[in-house]
N, C-alpha and C positions, 0 to 999 in steps of 0.2 A: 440281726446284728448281735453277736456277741456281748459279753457284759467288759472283755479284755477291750474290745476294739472299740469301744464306745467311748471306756477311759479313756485310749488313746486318745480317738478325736476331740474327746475335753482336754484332756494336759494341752496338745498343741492350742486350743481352742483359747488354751486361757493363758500359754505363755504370749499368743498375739496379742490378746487384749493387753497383759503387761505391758509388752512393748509398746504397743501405741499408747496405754495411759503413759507411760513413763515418756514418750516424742512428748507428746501433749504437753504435759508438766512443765519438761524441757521449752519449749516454745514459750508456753507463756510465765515462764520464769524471764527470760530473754526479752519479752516485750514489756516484762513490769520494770524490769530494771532500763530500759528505754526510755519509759515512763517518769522515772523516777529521775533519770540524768536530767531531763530536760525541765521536771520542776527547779531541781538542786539547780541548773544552770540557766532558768529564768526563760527558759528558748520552748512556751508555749502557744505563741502566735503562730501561727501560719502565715507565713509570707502575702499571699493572695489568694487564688482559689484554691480550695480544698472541700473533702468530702466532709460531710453530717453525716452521720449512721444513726438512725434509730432503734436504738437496742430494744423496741417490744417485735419491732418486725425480724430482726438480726438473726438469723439462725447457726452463725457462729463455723460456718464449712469455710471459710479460710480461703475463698476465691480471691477475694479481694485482697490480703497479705501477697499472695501468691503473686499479682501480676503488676505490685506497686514498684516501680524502678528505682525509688527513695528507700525500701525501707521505713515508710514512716507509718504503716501499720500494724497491727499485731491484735490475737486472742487473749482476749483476757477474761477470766470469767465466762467462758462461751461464749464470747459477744466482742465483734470487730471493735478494736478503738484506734482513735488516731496518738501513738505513741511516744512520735516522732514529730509533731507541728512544724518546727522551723525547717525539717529537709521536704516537705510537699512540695511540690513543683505544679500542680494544678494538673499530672496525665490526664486524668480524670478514666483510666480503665479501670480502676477499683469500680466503677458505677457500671459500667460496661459487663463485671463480670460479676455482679452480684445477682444471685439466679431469683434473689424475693423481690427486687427492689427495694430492698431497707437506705441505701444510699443514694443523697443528695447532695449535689454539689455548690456551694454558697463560697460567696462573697465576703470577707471582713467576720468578726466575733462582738460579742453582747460587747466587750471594752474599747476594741477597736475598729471604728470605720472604715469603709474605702467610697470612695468617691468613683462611681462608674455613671455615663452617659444613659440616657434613657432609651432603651433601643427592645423596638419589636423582634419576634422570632423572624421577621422578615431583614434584621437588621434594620430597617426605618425605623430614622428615631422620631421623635414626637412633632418634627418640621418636614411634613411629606416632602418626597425627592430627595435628603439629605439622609446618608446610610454611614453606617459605622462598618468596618471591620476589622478585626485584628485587636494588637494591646490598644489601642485608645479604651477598646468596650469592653479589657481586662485579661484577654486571651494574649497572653504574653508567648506562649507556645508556638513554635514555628508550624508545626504540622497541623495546627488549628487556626492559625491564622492564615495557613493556604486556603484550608477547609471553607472557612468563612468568607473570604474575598471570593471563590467560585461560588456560595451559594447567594451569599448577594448579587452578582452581577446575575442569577437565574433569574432575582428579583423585578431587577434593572431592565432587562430582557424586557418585561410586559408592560414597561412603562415609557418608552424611547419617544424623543422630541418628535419640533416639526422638521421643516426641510431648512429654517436657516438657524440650525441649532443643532448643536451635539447632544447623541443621548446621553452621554455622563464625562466627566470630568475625574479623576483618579487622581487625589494627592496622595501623596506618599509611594517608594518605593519598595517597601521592607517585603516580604513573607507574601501578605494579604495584598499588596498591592501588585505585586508581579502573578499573585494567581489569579486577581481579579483582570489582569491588563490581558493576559494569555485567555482568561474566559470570553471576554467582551471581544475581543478576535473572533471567536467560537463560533458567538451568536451574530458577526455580521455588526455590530453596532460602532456608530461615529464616536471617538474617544479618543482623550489625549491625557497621557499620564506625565505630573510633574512633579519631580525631586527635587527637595532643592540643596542635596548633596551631589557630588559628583560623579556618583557611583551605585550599584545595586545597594541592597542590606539591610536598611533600617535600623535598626538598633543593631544586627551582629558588623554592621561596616565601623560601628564604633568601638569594637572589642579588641583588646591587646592581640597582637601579631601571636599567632599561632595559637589562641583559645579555641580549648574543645567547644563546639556548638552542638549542644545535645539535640537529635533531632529523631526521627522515627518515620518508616516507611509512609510517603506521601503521595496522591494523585494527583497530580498537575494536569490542568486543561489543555490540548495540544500535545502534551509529554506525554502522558500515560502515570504508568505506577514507576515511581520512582525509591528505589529501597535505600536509605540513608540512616546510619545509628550516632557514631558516635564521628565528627567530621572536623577538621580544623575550621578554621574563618576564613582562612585562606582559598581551600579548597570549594565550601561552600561559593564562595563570591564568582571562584574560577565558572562554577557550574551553573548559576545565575546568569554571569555573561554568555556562557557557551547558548545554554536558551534564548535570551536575545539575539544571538548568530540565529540560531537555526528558525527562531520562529518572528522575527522582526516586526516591532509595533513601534506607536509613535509614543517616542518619550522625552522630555527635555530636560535635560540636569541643569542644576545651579539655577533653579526656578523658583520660587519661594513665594508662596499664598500668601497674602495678604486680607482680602476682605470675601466676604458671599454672601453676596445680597439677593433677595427679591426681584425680578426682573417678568414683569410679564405674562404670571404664570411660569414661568421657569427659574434660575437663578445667575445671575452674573457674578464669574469668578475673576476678581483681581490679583493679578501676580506680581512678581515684580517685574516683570517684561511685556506683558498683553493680559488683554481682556479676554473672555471666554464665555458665548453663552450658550447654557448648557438647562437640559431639560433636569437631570440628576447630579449628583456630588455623592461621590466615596470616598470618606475621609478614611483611609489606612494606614494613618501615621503613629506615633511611639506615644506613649503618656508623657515621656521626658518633660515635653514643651518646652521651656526654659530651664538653665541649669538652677537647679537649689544652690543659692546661695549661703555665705555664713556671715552675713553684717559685719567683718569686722575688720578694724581701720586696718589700710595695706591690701585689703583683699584686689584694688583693684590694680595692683604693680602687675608689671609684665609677666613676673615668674610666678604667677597664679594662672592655673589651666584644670578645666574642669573633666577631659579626660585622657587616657591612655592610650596612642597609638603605635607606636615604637619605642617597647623601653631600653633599643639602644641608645638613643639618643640622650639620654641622661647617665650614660655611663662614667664612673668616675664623682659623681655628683653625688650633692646633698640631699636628699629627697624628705619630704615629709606627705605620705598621703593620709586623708581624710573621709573616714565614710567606715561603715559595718556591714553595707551590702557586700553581696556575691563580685560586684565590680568595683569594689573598693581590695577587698582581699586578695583578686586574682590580678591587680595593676600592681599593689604592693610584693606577692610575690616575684611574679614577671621582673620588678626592677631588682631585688632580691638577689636577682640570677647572675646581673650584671657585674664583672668586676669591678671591683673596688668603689662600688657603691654603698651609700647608707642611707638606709630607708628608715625611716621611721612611720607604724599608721598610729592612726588617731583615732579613736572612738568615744565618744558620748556617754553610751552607756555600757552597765559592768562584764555585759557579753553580747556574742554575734548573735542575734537571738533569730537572723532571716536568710542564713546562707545554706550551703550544700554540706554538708558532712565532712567531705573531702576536701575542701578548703579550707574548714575550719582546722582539719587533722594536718595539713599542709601547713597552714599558720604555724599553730605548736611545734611543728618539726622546727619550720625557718627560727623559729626563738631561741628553740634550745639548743641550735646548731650555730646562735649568734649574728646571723645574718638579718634577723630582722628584729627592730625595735617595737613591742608592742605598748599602747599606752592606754588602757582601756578608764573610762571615766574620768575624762578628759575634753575639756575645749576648746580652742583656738582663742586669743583674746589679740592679739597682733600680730600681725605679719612687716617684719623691715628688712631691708634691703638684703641681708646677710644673714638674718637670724627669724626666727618664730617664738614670738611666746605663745606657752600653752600655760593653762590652770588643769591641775590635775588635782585626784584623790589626797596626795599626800604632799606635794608642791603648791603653793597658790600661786605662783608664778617660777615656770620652767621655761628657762629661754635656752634653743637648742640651734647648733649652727645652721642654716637652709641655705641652699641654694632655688629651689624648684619646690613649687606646693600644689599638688592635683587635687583638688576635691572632686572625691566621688561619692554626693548625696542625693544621686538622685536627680530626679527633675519637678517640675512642678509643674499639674495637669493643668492644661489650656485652656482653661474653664472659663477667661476671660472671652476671650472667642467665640466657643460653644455659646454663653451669654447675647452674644454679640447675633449671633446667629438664631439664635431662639433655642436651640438643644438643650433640654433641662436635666440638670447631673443630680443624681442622687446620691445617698451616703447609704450604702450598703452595712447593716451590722447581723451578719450570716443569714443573708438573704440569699434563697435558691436562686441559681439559674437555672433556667426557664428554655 
């Protein structure tokens, strides 16, 4: 080779590398300042599950940025970090596509807790026959809580009663519990699933009329592979029922568990309509459990409702909601929409420090376009018949006209229950799952 052409190959050789150092740069100039929003704006929790990356193992190839759906990670320093906390959503395919294994995926941070069920890789939790699947055991993910309801019922499978006894019992109808009901079909096994709503969904049967339901290509038992991204609730539900047409199991709405006790070596399941005895229990119901409440006098007047289903039906109204989550922000836009309505939200603390990006970007709009009232560090101190007082940052008492008040804070996990049951809940502070 020549001493001209050699040149060549170096010039071109070394404008690549520019270029890529310069992408590089780029990049993680963008994830420092990521970084950086989210300290200035207080929003470094992660909602619930989320990756740990251990930067000795880290080798900084960028797999994991690349297939996060959030955005919430970035290179920095040649070494993955989470940038972005409060947009995780717990995919968990950062972990999937890390080719060292340097990522793990955990529970809660050294400041903040979460209270998650005790539950084996087999889902059984610490009361053999008694299984978790889905958000109770923190998998709030639809396409993980199918996941989990088919491989616990594989469980369930090797463990099935006698002859005057069902092998399992199925509460809950959400995600995890319709894949567990269609699994346990599968396997031939005695089974009776009960809601004690009236309808498929679980937590998405609770979501404002036409919310996006983020979801991601699924295998359903009986179904096959089912490819779904980004879907209304509406449609979702249509497609839940359609699966009940075609593949028909036994279920009963407007059912509601009451106790599970001990029976015999098995457990007897109390509803509010019949008794049930059953060899196993799949509990694949929501964390909700009970609405979070806010103590305060008036809360218990009629125009106090804890969520969103129609925001036409407050059209024209006063509205005040309450809450910082993802379902506090998207009831408040939704009534937002409605004419001549006035919405005011409420929040506690000085930012949304555990929602999606895009709702938080959607709030800002609705403000600065007037349509919505935002009141950030702030708390409810009465509710009367016409009006709300709130305490805020720079009012010690703000009373604002109301008609209607939603609180959406949340629920409070069933842990009296689980108690009751023997299930022991732990308090996870970025604890791997397993």
């Amino acid at each position: 080779m020549s001493i001209f052409a050699a040149s060549i190959y170096l010039f071109l050789l070394a404008i690549i590398l520019c270029f890529y150092g310069y992408c590089h740069k780029r990049k993680e100039q963008k994830a420092l300042s990521s970084l950086e929003d989210a300290k200035t704006s207080g929003l470094l929790e992660p909602p619930s599950l989320h990756p740990a990356i251990d930067p000795s193992e880290c080798i900084g190839c960028g797999a994991c940025v690349l297939v996060c759906p959030e955005n919430s990670l970035g290179i920095v320093g040649n070494k993955a970090v989470l940038v972005a906390p409060a947009h995780c959503i717990g995919h968990g395919a950062c972990q999937a596509a890390c080719p060292v294994e340097s990522i793990q995926l955990v529970f809660g941070t050294e400041k903040r807790g979460m209270d998650i069920p005790m539950v084996s890789p087999s889902f059984e939790t610490n009361v053999p026959g008694i299984f978790i699947a889905g958000e109770l055991g923190g998998m709030g993910l639809i396409r993980k809580g199918i996941e989990q309801g088919k491989q616990a019922m594989g469980y369930i499978n090797k463990k099935r009663g006698g002859d005057d006894e069902l092998d399992v019992v199925i509460v809950g109808a959400g995600p995890a519990g319709i894949s567990a009901s269609l699994a346990a079909k599968q396997h031939g096994l005695r089974f009776v699933t009960i809601e004690q709503e009236d309808s498929f969904g679980g937590s998405v049967y609770h979501y404002p009329r036409n919310k996006i339901a983020m979801t991601a290509p699924m295998d359903l038992p009986l179904v096959g592979q089912v490819k779904m991204y980004e879907i209304s609730k509406e449609k979702l539900l249509e497609f839940w029922n359609q699966v009940l047409k075609d593949h028909p199991f036994d279920i009963h709405f407007q059912e509601r568990m009451e106790t599970v006790t001990p029976h015999d070596g098995s457990f007897k399941v109390t509803t509010s309509k019949q008794v049930y005895i059953t060899k196993n229990v799949l509990l694949s119901i929501g964390r909700r459990g009970t609405p979070r409440k806010l103590n305060a006098p008036g809360e218990d007047r009629s125009k106090v409702v804890y969520r969103l289903i129609d925001p036409e039906q407050y059209r024209g109204q006063k509205v005040l909601v309450v809450g910082g989550g993802d379902s506090a922000l998207e009831a408040a836009l939704a009534l937002a929409q409605e004419p001549e309505t006035t919405v005011t939200l409420s929040y506690r603390s000085p930012a949304f420090s555990r929602v999606k990006e895009k709702n938080r970007q959607r709030v800002q709009e609705a403000e600065s376009q007037g349509t919505l009232t935002v009141l950030l560090e702030s708390n409810v101190i009465y509710i009367g018949t016409e009006t709300v007082t709130l305490n805020t940052k720079s009012v010690e008492e703000l009373e604002i006209e109301n008609d209607i008040v939603i609180i959406c804070a949340g629920g409070v996990l069933p842990t009296p229950f689980l108690k009751e049951t023997g299930v022991m809940v732990e308090t996870h502070f970025g604890a791997v799952v397993h």
